[in-house]
C-alpha positions as CSV (number, residue, x, y, z in Angstrom):
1,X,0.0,0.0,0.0
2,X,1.2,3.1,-0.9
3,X,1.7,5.7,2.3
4,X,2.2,9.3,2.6
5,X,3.0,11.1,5.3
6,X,0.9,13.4,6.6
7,X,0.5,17.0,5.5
8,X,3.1,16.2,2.4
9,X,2.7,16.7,-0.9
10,X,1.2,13.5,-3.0
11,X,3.5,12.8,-5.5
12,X,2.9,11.7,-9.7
13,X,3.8,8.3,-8.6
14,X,0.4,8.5,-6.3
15,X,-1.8,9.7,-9.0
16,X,-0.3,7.2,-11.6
17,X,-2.2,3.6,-10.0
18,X,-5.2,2.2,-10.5
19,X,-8.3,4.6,-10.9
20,X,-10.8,4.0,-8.6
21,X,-7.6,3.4,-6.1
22,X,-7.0,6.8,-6.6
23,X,-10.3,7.7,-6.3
24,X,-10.9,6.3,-3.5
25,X,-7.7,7.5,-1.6
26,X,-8.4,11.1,-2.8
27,X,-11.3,11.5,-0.5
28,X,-10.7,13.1,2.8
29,X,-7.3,14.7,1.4
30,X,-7.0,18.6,1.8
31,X,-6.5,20.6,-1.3
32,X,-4.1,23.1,-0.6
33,X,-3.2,26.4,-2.8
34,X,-1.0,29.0,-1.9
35,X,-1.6,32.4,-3.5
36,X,0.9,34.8,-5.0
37,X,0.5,37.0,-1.7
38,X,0.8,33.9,0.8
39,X,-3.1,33.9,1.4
40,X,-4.1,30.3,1.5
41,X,-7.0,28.3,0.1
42,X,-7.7,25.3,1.1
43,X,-10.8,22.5,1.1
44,X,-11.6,18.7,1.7
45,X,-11.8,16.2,-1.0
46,X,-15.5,15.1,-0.5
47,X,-16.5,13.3,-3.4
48,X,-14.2,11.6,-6.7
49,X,-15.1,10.3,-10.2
50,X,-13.2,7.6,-12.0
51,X,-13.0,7.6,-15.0
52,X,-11.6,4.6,-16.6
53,X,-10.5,5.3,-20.3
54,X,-11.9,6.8,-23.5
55,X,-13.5,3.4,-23.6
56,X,-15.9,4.0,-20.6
57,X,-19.2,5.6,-21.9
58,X,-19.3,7.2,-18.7
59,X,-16.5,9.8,-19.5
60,X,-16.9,13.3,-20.6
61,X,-14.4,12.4,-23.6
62,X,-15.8,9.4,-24.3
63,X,-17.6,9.1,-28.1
64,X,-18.5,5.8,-30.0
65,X,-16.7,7.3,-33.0
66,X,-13.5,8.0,-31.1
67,X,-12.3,10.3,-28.3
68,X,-14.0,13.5,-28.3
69,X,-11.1,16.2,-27.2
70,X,-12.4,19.7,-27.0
71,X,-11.4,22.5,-24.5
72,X,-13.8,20.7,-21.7
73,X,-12.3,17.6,-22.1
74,X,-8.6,18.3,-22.6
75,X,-7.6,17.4,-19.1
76,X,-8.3,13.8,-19.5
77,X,-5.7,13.5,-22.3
78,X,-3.0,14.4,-19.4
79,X,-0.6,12.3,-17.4
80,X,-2.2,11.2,-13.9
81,X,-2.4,13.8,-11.4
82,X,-4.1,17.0,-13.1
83,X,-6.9,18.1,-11.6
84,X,-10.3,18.6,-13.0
85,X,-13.6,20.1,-11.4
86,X,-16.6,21.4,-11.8
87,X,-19.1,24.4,-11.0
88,X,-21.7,23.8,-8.1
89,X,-25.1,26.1,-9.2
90,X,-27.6,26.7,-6.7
């Protein structure tokens, strides 16, 4: 199993396993970013997707004609450990 030490930074090899290992192991982690002017932001990982492939219907750049890369989809063409998210409307 892979450990990390708490309050440390996860590295590539962390992101590049097993999807819905990463997934899972994701949630409870804090999000940490660290502004220009030292102010930080910070917030709980509450809830993952795994997506497993441009062969899983289930992914935004999935198509049954072939992968479907636009400007939305572009960050599921990179190496493991680029994050993604999305808007929350009330």
């Amino acid at each position: 199993m892979l450990q990390q030490k708490r309050n440390k930074r996860l590295t590539r090899e962390f992101y590049l396993r097993d999807t819905i290992q990463v997934a899972r192991d994701l949630l409870g982690k804090e999000l940490v970013r660290i502004l220009p002017d030292g102010q930080k932001l910070s917030g709980i990982v509450l809830e993952t997707e795994a997506y497993l492939g441009l062969e899983d219907p289930a992914c935004h750049s999935y198509s049954p004609s072939g992968p479907r890369r636009t400007a939305r989809t572009e960050v599921m063409f990179h190496v493991g450990g680029v994050a993604s998210y999305g808007s929350i409307v009330r």
